[in-house]
Residue, then its C-alpha position, 0 to 999 in steps of 0.5 A: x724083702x718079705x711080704x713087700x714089693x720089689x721095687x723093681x718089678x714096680x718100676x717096671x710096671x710104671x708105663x714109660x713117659x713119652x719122650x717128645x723131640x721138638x726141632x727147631x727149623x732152620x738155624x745158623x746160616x739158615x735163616x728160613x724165612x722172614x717177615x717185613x719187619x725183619x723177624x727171622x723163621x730160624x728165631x721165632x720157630x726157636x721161640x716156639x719150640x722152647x715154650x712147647x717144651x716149657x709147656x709139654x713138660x708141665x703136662x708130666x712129657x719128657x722132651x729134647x730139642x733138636x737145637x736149643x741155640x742159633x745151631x745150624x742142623x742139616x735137615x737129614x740129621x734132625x730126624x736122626x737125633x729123636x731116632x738115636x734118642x729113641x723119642x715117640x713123637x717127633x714134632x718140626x716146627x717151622x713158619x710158613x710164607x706165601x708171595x700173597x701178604x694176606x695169608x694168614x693160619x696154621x698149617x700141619x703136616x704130615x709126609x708124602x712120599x710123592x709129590x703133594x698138591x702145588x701149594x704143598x708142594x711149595x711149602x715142602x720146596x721152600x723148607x728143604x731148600x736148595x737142592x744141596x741141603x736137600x740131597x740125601x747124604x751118600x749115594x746109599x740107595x738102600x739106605x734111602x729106601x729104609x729111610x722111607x720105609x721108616x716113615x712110612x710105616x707110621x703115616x696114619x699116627x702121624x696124621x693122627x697127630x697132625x689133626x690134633x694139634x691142628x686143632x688146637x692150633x684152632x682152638x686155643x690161639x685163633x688161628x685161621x684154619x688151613x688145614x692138615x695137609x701132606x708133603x714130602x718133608x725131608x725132615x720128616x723122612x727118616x723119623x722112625x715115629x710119628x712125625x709133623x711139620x706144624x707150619x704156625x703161622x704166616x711169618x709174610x703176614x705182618x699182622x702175624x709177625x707182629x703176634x710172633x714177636x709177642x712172647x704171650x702169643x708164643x706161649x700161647x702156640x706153645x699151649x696149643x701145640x702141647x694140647x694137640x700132643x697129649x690129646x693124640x696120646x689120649x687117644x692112644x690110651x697114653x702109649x705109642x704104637x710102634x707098627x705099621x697099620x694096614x701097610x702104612x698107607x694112611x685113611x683119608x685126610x680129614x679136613x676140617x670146615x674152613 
């Protein structure tokens, strides 16, 4: 083609459209938690991440969901699917719950590789569920070192990530602030990205519960949620970093004013 371009070279020259992979919590015979009025974790984080996805999507992101049906998925395999798909943010959304009923707000975090402060702790407990869900599959040491490692590296971008979307959780629902916090996911382990847990709301709240059954009140986590992504990959200049910073340990969380 003389004197024009090469289509090629052009195409190569396009910077690659983030690919975000969504995983909808729990599923199939895992019901997560649920709400007074009998609103299951599994329907509602489903909810959420089909309006994150409507909503990312309208922002020019390609996304994949983990689960786009009442499908149970065991925990250590969803980090799998955004690895095998070769995804650039990876993003868990689940419900929080608490014994006490008034607790109310978002929560989102990010991994720890040790054990995380009680209340963390507990969150991280109750989403990882008993034991045999929990377990690593095989007895592969190694293979549970690398899973770490994976992870590890990206901890500073994934909290990054976290306190952005925590803040437009803030800013665009009004949502109680609780905090960008760290706990040892298994979901979040093997993730060879940035990686959150976006814990949305109280689903033990029945004021909250009541919101997640109104689609305008998911479409409006779903903006949030996406505002929180795009702002993080501003910050990035639009890309993704793929490489471990100052070993992988992250800066200090930052807290914002309660």
């Amino acid at each position: 083609m003389a004197g024009g371009a090469n289509p090629k070279s052009a195409d190569a020259a396009r910077p690659k459209v983030p690919l975000i992979v969504l995983d909808a919590g729990h599923g199939g015979e895992d019901n997560g938690a649920h709400g007074r009025a009998g609103l299951l974790e599994k329907n509602a984080a489903l909810a959420i991440a089909k309006a994150t996805r409507s909503e990312l999507e309208k922002l020019g992101f390609r996304v994949s969901l983990t689960r786009s049906d009442d499908t149970f998925i065991p925990l250590w395999d969803r980090a799998k699917i955004a690895n095998d798909k070769g995804a650039d943010l990876f993003l868990s959304l689940h419900l929080n719950a608490a014994r006490a009923r008034a607790a109310t707000g978002s929560e989102v975090y990010f991994l720890s590789l040790g054990q995380a402060e009680a209340d963390a702790q507990a969150t991280a407990d109750a989403e990882n569920g008993p034991p045999e869900q929990a377990a690593a599959p095989g007895p592969d040491v190694v293979a549970s070192i690398l899973d770490d490692l994976a992870q590890k590296a990206f901890l500073r971008d994934s909290q990054s990530l976290a306190v952005d979307i925590q803040r437009e959780l803030n800013r665009l629902a009004g949502i109680k602030q609780r905090g960008v916090k760290q706990a040892p996911f298994i979901v979040l382990r093997s993730a060879a990205m940035p990686a959150v847990l976006v814990e949305s709301a109280f689903v033990s709240n029945a004021k909250e519960e009541k919101k997640l059954k109104d689609p305008a009140f998911v479409a409006k986590l779903g903006e949030a949620i996406a505002k929180g992504v795009k702002a993080y990959l501003a910050n990035q200049g639009g890309g993704i970093r793929r490489r471990a910073e100052d070993g992988g340990h992250p800066a200090p969380i930052v807290r914002e004013s309660r």
